[in-house]
C-alpha positions as CSV (number, residue, x, y, z in Angstrom):
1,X,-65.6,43.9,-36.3
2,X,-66.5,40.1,-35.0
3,X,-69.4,40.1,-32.3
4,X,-66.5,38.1,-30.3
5,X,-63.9,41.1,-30.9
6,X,-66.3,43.6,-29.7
7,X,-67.1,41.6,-26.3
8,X,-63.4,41.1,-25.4
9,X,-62.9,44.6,-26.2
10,X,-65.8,45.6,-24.0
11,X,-64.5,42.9,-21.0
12,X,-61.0,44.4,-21.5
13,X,-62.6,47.6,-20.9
14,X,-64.0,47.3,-18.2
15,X,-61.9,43.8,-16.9
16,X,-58.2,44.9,-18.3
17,X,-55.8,42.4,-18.1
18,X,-52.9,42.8,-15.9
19,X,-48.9,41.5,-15.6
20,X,-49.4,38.0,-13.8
21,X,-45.7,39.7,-11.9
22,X,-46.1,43.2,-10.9
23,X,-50.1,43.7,-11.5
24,X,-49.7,46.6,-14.3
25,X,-52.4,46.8,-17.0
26,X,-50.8,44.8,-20.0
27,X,-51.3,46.5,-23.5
28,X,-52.9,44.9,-26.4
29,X,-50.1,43.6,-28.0
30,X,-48.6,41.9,-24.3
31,X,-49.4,38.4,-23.0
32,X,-49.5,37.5,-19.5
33,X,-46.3,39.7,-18.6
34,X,-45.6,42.9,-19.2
35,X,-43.0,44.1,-21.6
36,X,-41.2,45.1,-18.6
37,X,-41.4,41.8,-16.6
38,X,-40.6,39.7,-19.0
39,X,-37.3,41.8,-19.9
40,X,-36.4,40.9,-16.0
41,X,-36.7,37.2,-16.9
42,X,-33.7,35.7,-15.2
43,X,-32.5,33.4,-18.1
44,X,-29.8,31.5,-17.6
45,X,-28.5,30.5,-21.4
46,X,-26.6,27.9,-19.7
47,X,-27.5,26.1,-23.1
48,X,-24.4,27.9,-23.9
49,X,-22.3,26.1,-21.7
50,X,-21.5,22.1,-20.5
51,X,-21.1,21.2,-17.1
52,X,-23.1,23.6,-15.8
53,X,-24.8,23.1,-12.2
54,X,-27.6,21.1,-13.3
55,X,-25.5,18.8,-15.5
56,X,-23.4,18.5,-12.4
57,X,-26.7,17.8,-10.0
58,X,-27.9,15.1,-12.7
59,X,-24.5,13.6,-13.6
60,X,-24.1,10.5,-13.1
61,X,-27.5,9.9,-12.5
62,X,-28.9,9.0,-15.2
63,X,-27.7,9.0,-18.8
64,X,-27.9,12.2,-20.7
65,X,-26.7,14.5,-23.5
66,X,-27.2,17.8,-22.0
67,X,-29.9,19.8,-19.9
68,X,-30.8,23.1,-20.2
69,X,-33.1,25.7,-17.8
70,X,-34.6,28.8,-19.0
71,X,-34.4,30.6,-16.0
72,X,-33.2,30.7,-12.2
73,X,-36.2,30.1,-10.4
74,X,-35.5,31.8,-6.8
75,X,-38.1,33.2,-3.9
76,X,-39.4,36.7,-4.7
77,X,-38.2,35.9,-8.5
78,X,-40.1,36.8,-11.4
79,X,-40.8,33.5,-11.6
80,X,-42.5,31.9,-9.1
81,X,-45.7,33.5,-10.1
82,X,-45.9,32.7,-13.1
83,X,-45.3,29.2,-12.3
84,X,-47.3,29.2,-9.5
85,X,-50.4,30.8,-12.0
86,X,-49.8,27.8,-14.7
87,X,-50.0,25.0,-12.3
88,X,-52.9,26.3,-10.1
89,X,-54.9,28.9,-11.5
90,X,-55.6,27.6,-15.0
91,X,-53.2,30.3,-16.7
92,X,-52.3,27.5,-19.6
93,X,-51.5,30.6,-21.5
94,X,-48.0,31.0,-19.1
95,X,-46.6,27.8,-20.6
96,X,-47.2,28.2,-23.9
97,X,-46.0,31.5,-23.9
98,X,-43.0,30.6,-21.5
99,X,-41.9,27.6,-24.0
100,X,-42.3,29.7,-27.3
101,X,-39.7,32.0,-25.7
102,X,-37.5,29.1,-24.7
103,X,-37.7,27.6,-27.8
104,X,-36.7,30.7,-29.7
105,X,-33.6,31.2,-27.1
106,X,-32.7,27.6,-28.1
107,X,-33.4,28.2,-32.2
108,X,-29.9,28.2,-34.0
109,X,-28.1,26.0,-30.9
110,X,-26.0,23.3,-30.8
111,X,-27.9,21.9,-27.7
112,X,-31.2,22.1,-29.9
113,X,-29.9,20.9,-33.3
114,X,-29.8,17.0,-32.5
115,X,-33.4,16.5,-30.8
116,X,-35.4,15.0,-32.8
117,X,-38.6,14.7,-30.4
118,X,-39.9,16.9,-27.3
119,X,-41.4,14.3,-24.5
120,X,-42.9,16.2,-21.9
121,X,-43.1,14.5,-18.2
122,X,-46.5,13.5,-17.6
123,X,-48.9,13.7,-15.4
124,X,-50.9,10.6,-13.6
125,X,-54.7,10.3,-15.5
126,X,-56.4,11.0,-12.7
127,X,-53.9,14.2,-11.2
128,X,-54.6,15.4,-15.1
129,X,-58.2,15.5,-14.9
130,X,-58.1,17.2,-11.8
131,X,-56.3,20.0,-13.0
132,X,-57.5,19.9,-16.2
133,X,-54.3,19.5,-18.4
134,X,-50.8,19.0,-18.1
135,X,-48.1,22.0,-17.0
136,X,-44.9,20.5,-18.9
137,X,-47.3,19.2,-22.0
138,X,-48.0,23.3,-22.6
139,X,-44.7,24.1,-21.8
140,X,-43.2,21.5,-24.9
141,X,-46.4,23.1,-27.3
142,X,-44.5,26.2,-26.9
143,X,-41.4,25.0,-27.5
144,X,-42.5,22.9,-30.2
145,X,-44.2,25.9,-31.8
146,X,-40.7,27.9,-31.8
147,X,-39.0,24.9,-33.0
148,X,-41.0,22.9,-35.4
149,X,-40.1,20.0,-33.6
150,X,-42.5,17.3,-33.1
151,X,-44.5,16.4,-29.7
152,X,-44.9,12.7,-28.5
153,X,-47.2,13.2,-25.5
154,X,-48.7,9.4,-24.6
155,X,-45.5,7.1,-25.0
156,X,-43.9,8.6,-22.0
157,X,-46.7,7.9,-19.4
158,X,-47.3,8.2,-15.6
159,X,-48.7,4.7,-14.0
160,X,-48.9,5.4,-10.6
161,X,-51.1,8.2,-8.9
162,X,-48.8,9.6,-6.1
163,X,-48.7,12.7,-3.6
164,X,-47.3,15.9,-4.1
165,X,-43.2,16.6,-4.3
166,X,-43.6,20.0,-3.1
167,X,-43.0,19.5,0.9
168,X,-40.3,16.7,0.4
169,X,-36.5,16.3,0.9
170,X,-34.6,14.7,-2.0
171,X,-34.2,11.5,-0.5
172,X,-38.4,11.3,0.0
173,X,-38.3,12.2,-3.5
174,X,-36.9,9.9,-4.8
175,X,-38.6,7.6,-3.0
176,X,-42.0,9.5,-4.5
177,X,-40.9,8.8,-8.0
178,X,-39.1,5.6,-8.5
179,X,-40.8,3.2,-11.0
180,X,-44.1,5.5,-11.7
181,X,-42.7,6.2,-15.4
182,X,-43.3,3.6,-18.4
183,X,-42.8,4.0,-21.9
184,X,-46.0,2.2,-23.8
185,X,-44.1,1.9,-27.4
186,X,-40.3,1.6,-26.8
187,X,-39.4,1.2,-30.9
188,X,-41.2,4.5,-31.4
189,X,-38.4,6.3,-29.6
190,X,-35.7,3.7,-30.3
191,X,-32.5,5.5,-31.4
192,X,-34.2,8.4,-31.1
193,X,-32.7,11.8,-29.5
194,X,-35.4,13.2,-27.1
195,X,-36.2,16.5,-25.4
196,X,-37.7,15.4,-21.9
197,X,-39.7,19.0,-20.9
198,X,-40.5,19.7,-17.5
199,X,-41.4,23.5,-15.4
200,X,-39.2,23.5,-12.6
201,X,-36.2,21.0,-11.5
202,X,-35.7,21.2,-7.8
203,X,-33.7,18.0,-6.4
204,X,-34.0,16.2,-10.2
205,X,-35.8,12.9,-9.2
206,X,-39.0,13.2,-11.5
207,X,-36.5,13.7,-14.3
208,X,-34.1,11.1,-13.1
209,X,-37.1,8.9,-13.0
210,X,-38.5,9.7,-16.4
211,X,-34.7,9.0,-18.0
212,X,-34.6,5.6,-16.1
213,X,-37.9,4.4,-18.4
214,X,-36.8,6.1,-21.4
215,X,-33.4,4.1,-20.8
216,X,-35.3,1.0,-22.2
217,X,-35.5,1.9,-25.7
218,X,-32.9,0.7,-27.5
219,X,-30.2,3.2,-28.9
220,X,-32.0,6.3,-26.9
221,X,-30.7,9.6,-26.0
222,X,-31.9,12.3,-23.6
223,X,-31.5,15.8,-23.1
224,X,-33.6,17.4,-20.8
225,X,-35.3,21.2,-20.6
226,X,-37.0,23.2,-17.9
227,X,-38.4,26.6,-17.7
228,X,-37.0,26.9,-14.0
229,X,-33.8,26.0,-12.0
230,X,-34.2,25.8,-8.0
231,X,-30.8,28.1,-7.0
């Protein structure tokens, strides 16, 4: 056995791992979420379906294909948690391992068999160096790992550096968002269909935002995925 192997197995004796939900020890062969956790994952497979409540909250919005959540992201939820974890406690592990079960739900679908390219929202520079990475860019490496579909992570970028969406209405979202998207190489996604990634949509004005810059490359389509849908 490794010299690496034999430490983790003495830190995991000592410092076991547990369920980022319920707290439980995790075996060896669980990640982040117990087998029994991630079996109460509330998924919606509203891929399934069109005009679903989130196609209804973005329609006419913005142009776009289709949208699909993973799961319903509600207070007390398995999910807040684990979102909560990946975006402020340096768990990067949660979004890969939340998009690799995504993408496998999404293998074999008519909603995934079009895209052609997984764009995740980004983050501003300076908010990414602060955290130290990007949620939604771990998010599309799962799903991109589940898929085989390609990542374009710097095309799509964030030019201006502002506050928090967390405490806001929708209108002062909005308002938060609007022009703070640009894409850097339009031709690379012209006539391209793209998956725009994101964790959680709420009142859908980051993503309404994001679709607005991508709407500048010529022949573009858009469908959009999320790990989490605000009920």
């Amino acid at each position: 056995m490794k010299r690496n192997d034999l430490l983790n197995e003495f830190s995991t004796l000592f410092f076991p791992e547990v369920c980022v939900v319920c707290g439980e020890e995790l075996l060896s062969s669980e990640e982040s979420l117990c087998l029994g956790c991630m079996y109460k994952l509330p998924r919606t497979h509203n891929y399934r379906e069109k005009n679903h409540a989130v196609e209804r909250l973005m329609a006419g919005r913005i142009p776009f294909e289709r949208i699909a959540s993973f799961c319903v992201y509600t207070k007390g939820g398995v999910m807040p948690p684990l979102i909560h974890q990946l975006k402020y406690h340096q768990r990067q592990e949660i979004g890969l391992l939340l998009g690799r079960l995504f993408g496998e739900d999404l293998l074999g679908s008519e909603f995934l068999d079009p895209v052609e390219i997984i764009v995740p929202v980004p983050l501003h520079p300076r908010k990414e160096k602060q955290r130290g990475y990007n949620q939604a860019c771990l998010i599309a490496q799962g799903l991109s790992q589940a898929t085989g579909l390609p990542l374009a992570v710097d095309n799509l970028i964030r030019v201006v550096y502002n506050p928090t969406q967390t405490t806001r209405i929708r209108t002062q979202r909005w308002e938060n968002v609007r022009g703070i998207f640009r894409v850097t190489n339009p031709d690379a996604f012209a006539y391209k269909h793209l998956l725009l990634v994101d964790d959680v949509i709420t009142t859908g004005s980051t993503l309404e935002a994001c679709g607005i810059a991508l709407g500048h490359c010529l022949g573009v389509k858009v469908s959009i995925a999320t790990l989490g849908e605000v009920c």
